[in-house]
C-alpha positions as CSV (number, residue, x, y, z in Angstrom):
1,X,0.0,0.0,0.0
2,X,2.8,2.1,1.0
3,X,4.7,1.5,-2.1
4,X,2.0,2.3,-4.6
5,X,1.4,5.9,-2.6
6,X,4.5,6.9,-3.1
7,X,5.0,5.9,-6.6
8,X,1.7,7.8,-7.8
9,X,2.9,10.9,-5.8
10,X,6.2,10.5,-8.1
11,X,4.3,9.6,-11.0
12,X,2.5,13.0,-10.3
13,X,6.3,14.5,-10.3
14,X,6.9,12.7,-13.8
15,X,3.5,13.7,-15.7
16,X,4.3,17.4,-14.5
17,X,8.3,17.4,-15.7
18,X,9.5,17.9,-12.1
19,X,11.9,15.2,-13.2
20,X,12.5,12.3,-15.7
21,X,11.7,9.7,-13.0
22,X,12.8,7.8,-10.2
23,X,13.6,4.2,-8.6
24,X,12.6,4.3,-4.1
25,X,13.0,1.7,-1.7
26,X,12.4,0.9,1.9
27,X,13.0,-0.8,4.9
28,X,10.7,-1.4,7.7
29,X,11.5,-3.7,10.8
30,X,12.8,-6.3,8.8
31,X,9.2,-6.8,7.6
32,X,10.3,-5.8,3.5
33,X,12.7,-5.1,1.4
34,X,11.0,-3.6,-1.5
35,X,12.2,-0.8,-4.3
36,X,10.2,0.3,-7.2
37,X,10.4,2.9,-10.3
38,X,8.6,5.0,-12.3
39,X,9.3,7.3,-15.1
40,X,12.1,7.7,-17.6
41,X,15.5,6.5,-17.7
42,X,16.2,9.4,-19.9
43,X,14.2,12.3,-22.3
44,X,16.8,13.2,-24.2
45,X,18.1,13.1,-26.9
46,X,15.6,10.8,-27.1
47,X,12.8,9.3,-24.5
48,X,13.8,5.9,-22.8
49,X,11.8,4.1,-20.1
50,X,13.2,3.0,-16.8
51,X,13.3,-0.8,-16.7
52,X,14.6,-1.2,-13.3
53,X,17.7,-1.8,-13.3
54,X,19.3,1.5,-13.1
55,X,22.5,2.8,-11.6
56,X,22.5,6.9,-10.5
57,X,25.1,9.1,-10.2
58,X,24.4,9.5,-6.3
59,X,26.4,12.7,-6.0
60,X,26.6,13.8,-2.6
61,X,25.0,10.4,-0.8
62,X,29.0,9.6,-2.0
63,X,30.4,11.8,1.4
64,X,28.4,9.5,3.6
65,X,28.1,6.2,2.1
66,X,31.7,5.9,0.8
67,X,34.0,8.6,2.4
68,X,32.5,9.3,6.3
69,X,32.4,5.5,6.4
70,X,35.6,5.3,5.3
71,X,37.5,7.5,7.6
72,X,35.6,6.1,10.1
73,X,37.0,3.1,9.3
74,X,40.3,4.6,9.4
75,X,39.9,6.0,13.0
76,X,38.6,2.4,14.2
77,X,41.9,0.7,13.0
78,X,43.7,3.2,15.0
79,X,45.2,4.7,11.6
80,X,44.0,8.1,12.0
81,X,41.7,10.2,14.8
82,X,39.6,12.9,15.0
83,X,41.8,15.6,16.3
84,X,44.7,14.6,13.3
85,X,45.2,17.9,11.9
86,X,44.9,17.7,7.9
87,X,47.9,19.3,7.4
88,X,50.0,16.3,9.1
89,X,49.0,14.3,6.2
90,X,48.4,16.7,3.2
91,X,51.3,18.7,3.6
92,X,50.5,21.5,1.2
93,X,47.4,22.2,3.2
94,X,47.8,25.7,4.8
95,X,45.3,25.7,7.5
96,X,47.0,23.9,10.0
97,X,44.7,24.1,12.9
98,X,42.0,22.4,10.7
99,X,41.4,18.1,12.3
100,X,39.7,15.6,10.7
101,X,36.7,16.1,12.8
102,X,36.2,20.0,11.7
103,X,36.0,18.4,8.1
104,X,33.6,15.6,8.7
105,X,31.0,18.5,10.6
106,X,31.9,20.7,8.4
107,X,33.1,23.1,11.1
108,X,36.5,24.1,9.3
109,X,35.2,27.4,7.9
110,X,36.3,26.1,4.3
111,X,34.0,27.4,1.9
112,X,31.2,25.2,0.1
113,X,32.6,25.0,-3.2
114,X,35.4,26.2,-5.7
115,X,34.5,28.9,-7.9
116,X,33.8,28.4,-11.4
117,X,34.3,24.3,-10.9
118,X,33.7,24.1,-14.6
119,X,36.9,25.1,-15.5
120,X,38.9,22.2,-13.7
121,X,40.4,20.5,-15.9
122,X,42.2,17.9,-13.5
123,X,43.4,16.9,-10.3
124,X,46.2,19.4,-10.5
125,X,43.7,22.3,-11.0
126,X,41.7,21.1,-8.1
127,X,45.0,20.7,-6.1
128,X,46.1,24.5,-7.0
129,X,42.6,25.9,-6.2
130,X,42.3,24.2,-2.5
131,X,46.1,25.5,-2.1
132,X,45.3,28.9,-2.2
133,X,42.1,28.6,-0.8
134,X,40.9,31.5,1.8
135,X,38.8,30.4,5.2
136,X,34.9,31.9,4.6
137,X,35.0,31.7,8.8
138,X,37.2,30.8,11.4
139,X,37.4,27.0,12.6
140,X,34.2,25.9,14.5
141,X,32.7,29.1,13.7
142,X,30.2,28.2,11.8
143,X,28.6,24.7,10.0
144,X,29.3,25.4,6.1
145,X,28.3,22.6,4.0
146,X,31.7,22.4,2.4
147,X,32.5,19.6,-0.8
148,X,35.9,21.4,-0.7
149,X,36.4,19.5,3.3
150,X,35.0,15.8,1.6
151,X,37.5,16.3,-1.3
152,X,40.3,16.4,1.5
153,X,38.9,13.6,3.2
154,X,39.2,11.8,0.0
155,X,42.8,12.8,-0.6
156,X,43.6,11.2,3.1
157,X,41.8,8.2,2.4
158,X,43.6,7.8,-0.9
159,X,47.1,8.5,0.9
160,X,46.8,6.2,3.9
161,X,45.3,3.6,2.4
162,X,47.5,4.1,-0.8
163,X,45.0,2.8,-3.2
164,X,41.9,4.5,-4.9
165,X,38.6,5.7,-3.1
166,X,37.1,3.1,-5.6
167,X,39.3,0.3,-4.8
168,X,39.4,0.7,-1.3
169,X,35.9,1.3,-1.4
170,X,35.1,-2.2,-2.7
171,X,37.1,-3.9,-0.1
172,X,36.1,-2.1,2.9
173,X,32.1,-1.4,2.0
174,X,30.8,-2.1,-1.2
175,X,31.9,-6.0,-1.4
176,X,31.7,-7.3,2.3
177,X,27.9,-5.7,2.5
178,X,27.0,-6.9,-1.4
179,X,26.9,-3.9,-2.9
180,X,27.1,-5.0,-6.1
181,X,26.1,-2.1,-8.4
182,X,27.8,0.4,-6.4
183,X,31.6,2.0,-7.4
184,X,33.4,5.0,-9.1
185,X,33.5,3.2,-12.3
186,X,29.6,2.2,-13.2
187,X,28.6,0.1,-16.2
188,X,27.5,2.6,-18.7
189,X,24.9,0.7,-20.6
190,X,22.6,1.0,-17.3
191,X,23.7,4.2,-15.8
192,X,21.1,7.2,-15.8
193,X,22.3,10.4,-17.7
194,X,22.3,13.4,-15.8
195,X,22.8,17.0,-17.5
196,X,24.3,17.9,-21.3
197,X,27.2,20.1,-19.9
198,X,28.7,22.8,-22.7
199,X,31.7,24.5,-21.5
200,X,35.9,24.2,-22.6
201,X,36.0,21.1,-20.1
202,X,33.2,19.0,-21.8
203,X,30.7,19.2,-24.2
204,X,27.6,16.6,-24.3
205,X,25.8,14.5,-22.5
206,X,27.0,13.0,-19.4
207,X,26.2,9.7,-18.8
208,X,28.6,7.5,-16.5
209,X,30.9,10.3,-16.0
210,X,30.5,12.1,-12.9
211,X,27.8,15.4,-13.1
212,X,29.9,17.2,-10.2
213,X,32.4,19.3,-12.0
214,X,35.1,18.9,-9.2
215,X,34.6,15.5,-9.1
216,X,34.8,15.1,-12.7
217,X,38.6,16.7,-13.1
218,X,39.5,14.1,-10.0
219,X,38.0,11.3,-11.4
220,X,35.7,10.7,-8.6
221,X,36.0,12.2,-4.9
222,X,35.8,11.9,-1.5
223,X,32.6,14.7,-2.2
224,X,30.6,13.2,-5.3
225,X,31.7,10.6,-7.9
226,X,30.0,7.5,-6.8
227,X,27.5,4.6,-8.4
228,X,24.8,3.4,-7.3
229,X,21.1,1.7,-7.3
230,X,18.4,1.9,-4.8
231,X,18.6,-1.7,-3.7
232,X,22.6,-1.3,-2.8
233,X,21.9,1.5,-0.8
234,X,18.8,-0.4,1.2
235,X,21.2,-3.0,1.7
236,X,23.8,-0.6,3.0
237,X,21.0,1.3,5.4
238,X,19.4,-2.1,6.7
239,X,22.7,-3.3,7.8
240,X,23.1,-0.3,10.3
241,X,20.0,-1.2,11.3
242,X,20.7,-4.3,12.1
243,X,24.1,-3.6,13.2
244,X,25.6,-5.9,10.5
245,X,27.7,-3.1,8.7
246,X,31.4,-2.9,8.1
247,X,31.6,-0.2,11.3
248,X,31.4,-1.6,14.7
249,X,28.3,-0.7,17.0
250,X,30.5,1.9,19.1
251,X,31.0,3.4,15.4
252,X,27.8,2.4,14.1
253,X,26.6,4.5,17.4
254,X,28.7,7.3,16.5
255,X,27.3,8.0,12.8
256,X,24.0,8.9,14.7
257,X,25.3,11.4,17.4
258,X,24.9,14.7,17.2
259,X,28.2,16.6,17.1
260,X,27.3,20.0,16.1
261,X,24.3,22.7,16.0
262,X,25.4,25.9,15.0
263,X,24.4,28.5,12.6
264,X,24.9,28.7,9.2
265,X,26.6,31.5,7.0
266,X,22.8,33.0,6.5
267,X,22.1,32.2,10.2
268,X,19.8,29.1,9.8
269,X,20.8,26.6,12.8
270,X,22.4,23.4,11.0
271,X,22.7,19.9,12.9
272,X,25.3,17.9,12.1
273,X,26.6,14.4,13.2
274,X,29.6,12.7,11.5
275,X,29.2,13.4,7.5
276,X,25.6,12.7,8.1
277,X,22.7,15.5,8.6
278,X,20.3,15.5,11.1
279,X,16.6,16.1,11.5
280,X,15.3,19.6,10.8
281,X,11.7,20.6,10.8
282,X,10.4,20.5,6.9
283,X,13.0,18.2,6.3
284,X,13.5,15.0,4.1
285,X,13.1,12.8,7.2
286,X,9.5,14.1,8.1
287,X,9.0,16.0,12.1
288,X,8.3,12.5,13.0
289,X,11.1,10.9,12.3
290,X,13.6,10.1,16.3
291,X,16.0,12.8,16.2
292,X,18.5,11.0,18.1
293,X,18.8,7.8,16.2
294,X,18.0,9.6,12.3
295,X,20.5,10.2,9.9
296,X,20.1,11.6,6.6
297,X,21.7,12.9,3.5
298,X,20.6,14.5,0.3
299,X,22.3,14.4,-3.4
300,X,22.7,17.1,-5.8
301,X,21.2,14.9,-8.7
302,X,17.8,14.5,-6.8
303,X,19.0,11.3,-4.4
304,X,17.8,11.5,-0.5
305,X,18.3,8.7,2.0
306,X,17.1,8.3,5.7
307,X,17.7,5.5,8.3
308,X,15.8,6.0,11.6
309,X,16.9,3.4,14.3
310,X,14.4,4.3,16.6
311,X,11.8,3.0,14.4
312,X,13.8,1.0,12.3
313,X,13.0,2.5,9.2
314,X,15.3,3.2,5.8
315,X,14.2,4.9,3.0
316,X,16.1,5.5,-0.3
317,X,15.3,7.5,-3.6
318,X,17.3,7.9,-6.1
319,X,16.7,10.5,-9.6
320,X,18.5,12.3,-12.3
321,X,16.2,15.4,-11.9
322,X,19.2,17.3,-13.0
323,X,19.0,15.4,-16.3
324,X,18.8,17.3,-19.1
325,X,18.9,20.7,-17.5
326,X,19.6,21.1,-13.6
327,X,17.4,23.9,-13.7
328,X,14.2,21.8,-14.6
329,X,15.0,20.1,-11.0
330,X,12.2,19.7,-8.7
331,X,12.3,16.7,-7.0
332,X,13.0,18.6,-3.4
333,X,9.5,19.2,-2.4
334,X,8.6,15.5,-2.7
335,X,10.8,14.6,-0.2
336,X,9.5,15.4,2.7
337,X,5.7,14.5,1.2
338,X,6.9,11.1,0.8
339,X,8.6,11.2,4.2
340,X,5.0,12.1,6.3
341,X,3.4,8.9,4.1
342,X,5.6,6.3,5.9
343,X,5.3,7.7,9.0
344,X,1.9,7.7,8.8
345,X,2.3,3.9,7.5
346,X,4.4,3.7,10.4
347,X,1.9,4.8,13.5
348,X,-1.4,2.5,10.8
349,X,0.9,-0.9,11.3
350,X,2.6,-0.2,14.8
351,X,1.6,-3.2,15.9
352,X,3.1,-5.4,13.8
């Protein structure tokens, strides 16, 4: 019943060109494990139905299913902690008070992006521009939603671990949980296109190539660059519910504990635990969701993902409602629309 509400509130989306379409999932106390689709894989050039078996450009879902997870991992084998300062291990990185933990809450003062990204042309240019980078606010300051903070991350991860964020990514995550749709390198026959990009970088259609600019000159980053399908990521969420994932439950614990509440650069008040975002009212969780035990995230591209332990809930969508213009995006007010219909599913079947 649940399932069939929210894929006619998204078919609603599709007939009025919020976006091309999308695939959902979720998970309820164990009791399913169902995803579902609707729409179109593609409407340009040409139209193309979904068939179901789609991968997504996840964009930023990447910071907290590869990268948080990741370092996390890293601080768990006693390779790294929270307090390392950046600078110990990236040693052009000028800001040497800034600590691992500033970049995962996104506390560092960093600013959110690199100006005109669509002139990287690779990692060097990325390199030079994060070099010279100026602080938007002092350390701890303020909570600014940085990619330029994940990108480090990345680089770290890369560095210790001395392999790629895809390769270490499918030994640590993707293959001990059976991901098996989910990496930095996607099969491009089954990959959802996201925007036609026209600038001196590239020209066309992007399809399997990463739609962040930043991530594109890296070749995938520690911010946005990764893979995946609905039914990987439901697999990823329901084994933190069951506390089955590749994180221990004192780490496992950590992903849901709130670390920082402090204003944004435009005042709003911002929660943040480790990589992961926390309730807010309107948000893509729904006001019912259990503060204390919801994490969420959100992806440029028109992904969202919540997992509520209280309730033991997980719900995934994933969308290229950038695709072919990121302007023609609307997918963000169905979020929390579609959040408030499983709760209310939720309190209907409480008994069960």
């Amino acid at each position: 019943m649940i399932m069939s509400k929210i894929k006619k509130l998204l078919e609603e989306g599709v007939l009025q060109k919020h976006f091309p379409g999308a695939h959902f999932g979720i998970v309820y106390k164990d009791k399913f494990l169902n995803s579902d689709f609707i729409g179109y894989k593609q409407i340009y050039p040409n139209h193309e139905k979904l068939k179901g078996d789609e991968i997504y450009d996840v964009a930023s879902l990447t910071k907290v299913v590869s990268t948080t997870t990741l370092i996390l991992k890293l601080i768990e084998n006693q390779d790294l902690t929270f307090n390392t300062k950046v600078s110990d291990i990236i040693d052009w990185f000028k800001h040497e008070e800034i600590t691992i933990y500033d970049l995962l809450t996104h506390t560092s003062g960093l600013p959110a992006d690199i100006p005109r990204a669509n002139t990287l042309r690779d990692k060097a240019d990325v390199i030079d521009k994060i070099r010279n980078i100026k602080l938007k606010a002092d350390r701890g300051q303020y909570i600014i939603y940085s990619d330029i903070g994940y990108i480090l991350l990345g680089f770290i991860i890369e560095k210790l671990t001395r392999q790629s964020l895809n390769s270490i990514g499918q030994s640590w995550i993707f293959k001990p949980l059976g991901m098996v749709d989910t990496s930095y390198e996607p099969d491009l026959k089954r990959v959802a296109p996201t925007e036609v990009r026209d600038d001196d970088v590239y020209k066309g259609l992007l399809c399997g190539k990463v739609h962040d600019e930043k991530a594109y000159a890296l070749g995938g980053a520690g911010h946005a660059g990764l893979f995946s399908t609905v039914n990987d990521l439901l697999v990823f969420a329901k084994a933190i519910l069951d506390n089955k994932f590749v994180l221990s439950k004192e780490y496992i614990d950590m992903l849901f504990t709130l670390r920082e509440e402090k204003p944004s650069l435009n005042g709003n008040i911002l929660k943040r635990a480790y990589g992961w975002d926390k309730p807010t009212p309107n948000g893509s969780s729904s006001d019912d969701s259990d503060f204390d035990e919801t994490i969420l995230h959100t992806g440029f591209t028109g992904c969202n993902m919540f997992i509520d332990r209280r309730n033991q809930i997980a719900f995934v969508m994933l969308s290229n409602a950038v695709h072919p213009k990121r302007s023609l995006n609307q997918i963000i007010g169905y979020r929390n629309k579609i959040a408030q219909m499983i709760y209310k599913y939720r309190v209907a079947n409480t008994n069960d």
